[in-house]
C-alpha positions as CSV (number, residue, x, y, z in Angstrom):
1,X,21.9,-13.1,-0.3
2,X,20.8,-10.5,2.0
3,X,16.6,-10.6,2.5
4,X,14.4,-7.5,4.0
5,X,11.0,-6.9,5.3
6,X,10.2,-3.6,3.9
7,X,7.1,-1.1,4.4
8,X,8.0,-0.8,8.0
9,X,6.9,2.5,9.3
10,X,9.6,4.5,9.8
11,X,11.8,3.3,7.6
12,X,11.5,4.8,4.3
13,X,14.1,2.5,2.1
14,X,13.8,2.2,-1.9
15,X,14.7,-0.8,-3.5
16,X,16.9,1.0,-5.2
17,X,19.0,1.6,-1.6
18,X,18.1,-1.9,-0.5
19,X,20.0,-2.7,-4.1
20,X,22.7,-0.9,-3.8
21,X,23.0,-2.6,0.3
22,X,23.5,-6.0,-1.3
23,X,19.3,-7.2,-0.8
24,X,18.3,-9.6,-2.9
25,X,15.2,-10.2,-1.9
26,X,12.3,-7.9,-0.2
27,X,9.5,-9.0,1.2
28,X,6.5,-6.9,1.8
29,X,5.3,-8.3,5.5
30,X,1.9,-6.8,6.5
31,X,2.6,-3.6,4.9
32,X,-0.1,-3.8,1.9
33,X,-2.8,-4.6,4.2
34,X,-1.9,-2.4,6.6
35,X,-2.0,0.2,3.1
36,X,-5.4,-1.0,2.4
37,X,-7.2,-1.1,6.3
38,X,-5.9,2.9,6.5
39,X,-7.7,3.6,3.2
40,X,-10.6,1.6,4.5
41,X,-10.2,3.6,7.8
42,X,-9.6,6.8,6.0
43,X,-12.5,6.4,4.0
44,X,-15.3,5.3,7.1
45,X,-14.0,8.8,8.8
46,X,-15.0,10.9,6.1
47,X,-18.1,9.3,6.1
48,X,-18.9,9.5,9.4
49,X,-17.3,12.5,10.2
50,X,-18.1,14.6,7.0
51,X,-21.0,13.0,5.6
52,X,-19.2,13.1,2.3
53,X,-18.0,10.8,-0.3
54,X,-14.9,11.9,-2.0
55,X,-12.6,9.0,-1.5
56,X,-14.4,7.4,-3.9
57,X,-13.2,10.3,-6.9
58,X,-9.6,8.1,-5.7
59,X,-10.6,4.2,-6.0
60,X,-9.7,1.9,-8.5
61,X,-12.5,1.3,-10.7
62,X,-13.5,-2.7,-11.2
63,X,-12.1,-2.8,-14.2
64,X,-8.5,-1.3,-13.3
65,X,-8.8,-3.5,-10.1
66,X,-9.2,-7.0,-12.7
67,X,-5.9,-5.9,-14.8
68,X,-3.8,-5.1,-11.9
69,X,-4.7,-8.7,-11.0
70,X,-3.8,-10.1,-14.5
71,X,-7.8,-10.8,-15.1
């Protein structure tokens, strides 16, 4: 079986694509926290820079944060 790191920048596959390659198995490397430190970044810009809040009208609430974690 064919494995894959995917969420590299620059390389936009689907697992459907990596499917249909033969890829058995994918594995996610860094790329989730890399996801979650540009949100964090993201969101400490618009706070410095702005002065505003509105990245917070996009975050999971505490309770959709606990079922996404099976809690």
């Amino acid at each position: 079986p064919v494995n894959v790191i995917a969420g590299i920048p620059g390389k936009p596959f689907t697992v459907a694509a990596l499917a249909a390659a033969g890829v058995r198995r994918i594995s996610l490397g860094p790329s989730l926290h890399r996801a979650a430190m540009t949100s964090l970044v993201e969101a400490a810009r618009e706070i410095a820079e702005l002065g505003t809040f509105s990245y917070s009208a996009r975050a999971l609430t505490g309770a959709e944060v606990y079922r996404h974690m099976g809690r």
